[in-house]
C-alpha positions as CSV (number, residue, x, y, z in Angstrom):
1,X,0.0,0.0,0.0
2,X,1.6,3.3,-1.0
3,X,1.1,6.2,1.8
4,X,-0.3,9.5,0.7
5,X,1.8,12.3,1.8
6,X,1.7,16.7,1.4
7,X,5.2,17.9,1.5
8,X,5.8,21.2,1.8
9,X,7.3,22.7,-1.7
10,X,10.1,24.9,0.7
11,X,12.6,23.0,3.0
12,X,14.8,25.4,5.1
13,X,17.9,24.5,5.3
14,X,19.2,27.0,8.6
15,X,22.6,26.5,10.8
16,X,23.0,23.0,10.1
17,X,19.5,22.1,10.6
18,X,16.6,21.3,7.8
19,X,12.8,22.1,8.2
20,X,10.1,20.8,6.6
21,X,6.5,20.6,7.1
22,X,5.0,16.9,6.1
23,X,1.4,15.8,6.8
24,X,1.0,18.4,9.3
25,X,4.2,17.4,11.3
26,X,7.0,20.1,11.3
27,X,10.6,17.8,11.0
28,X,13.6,19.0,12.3
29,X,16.5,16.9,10.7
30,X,20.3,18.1,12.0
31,X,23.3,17.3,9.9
32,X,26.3,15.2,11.1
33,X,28.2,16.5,14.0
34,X,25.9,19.2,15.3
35,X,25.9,20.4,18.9
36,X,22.7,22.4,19.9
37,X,23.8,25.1,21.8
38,X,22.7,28.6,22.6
39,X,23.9,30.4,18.8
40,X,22.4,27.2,16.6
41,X,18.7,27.3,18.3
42,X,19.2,31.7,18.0
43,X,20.2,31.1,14.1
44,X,17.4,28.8,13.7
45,X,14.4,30.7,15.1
46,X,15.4,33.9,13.8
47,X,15.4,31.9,10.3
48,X,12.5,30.2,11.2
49,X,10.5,33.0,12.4
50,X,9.4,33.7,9.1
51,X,8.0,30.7,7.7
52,X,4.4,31.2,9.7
53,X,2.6,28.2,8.0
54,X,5.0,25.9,10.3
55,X,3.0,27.3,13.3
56,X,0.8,25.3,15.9
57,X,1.6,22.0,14.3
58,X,3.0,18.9,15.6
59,X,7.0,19.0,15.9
60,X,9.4,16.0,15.1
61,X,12.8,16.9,16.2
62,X,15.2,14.3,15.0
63,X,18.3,13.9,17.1
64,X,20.6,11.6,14.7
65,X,22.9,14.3,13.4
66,X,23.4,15.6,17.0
67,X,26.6,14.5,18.5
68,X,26.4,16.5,21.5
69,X,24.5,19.5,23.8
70,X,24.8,22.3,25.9
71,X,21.8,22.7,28.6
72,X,21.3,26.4,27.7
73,X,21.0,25.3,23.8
74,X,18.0,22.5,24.9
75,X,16.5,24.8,27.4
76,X,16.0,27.5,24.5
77,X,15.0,24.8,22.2
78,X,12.3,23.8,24.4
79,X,11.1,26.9,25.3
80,X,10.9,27.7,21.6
81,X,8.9,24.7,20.5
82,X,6.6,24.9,23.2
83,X,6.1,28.8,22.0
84,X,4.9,27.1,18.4
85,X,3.9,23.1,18.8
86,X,1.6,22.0,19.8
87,X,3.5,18.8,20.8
88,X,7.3,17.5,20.7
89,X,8.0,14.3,19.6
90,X,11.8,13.5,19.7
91,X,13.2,10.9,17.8
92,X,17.0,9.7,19.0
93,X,19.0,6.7,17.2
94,X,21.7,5.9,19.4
95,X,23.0,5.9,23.7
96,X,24.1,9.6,22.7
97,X,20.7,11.0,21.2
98,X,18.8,9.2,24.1
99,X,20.9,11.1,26.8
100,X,20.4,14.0,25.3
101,X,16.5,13.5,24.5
102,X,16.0,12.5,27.9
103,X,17.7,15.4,29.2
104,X,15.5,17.8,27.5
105,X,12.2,15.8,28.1
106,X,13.0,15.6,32.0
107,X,14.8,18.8,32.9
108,X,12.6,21.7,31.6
109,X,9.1,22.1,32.2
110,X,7.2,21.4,28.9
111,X,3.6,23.8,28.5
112,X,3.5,21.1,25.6
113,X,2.8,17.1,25.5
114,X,6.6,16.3,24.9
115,X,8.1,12.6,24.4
116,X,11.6,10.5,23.4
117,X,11.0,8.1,20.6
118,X,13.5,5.7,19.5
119,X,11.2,4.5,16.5
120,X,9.9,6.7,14.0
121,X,6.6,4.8,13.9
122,X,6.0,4.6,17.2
123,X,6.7,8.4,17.0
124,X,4.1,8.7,14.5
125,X,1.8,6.8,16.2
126,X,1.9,9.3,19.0
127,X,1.5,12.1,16.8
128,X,-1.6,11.2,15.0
């Protein structure tokens, strides 16, 4: 059975992250080797700020690129998704990506249902 999908015509591609909106779910892929600190989340919402149709939708935030974290760059992360989702699903791949999932799921308060996924389906199960 072949699944219908929308994908968005525009993909962002914004301080070594790429956004896209499919199916109603905004995906946030980061490339190899990326650390999510404090400037990356700035670069990425000031970017982001401007593409409006992304807003009040479900948010995928796909850790496999990530190879490590600050506290301050999660903590801004969160507090920026919760400002436009209106839930965080975070998908991680490896011991690394579940540290640091965990880390954001259990040390910030969330205004937003927020959970660590280590299977995209069961992450899309969630979601829809």
């Amino acid at each position: 059975m072949e699944a219908i999908k929308q994908i968005h015509e525009e993909k962002s591609v914004i301080s070594n992250v790429t956004l896209w909106e499919e199916d109603g779910i905004v995906n946030f892929y980061f490339e190899e080797d990326s650390v999510i600190d404090a400037d990356l989340v700035i670069n990425m919402f000031d970017e982001y700020s401007e593409v409006n149709c992304m807003k009040n939708k479900v948010s995928l935030v796909n850790l496999d690129g990530v190879s490590g974290a600050t506290l301050e760059g999660l903590s801004l992360l969160n507090h920026k998704l919760d400002n436009f989702s209106q839930s965080k699903a975070i998908l991680v791949n490896n011991e690394n990506t579940d540290i640091i999932g965990r880390v954001m799921v259990n040390s910030f308060n969330h205004t937003k249902p927020t959970k660590v996924f280590k299977s995209a389906l069961e992450a899309d199960m969630w979601m829809n």
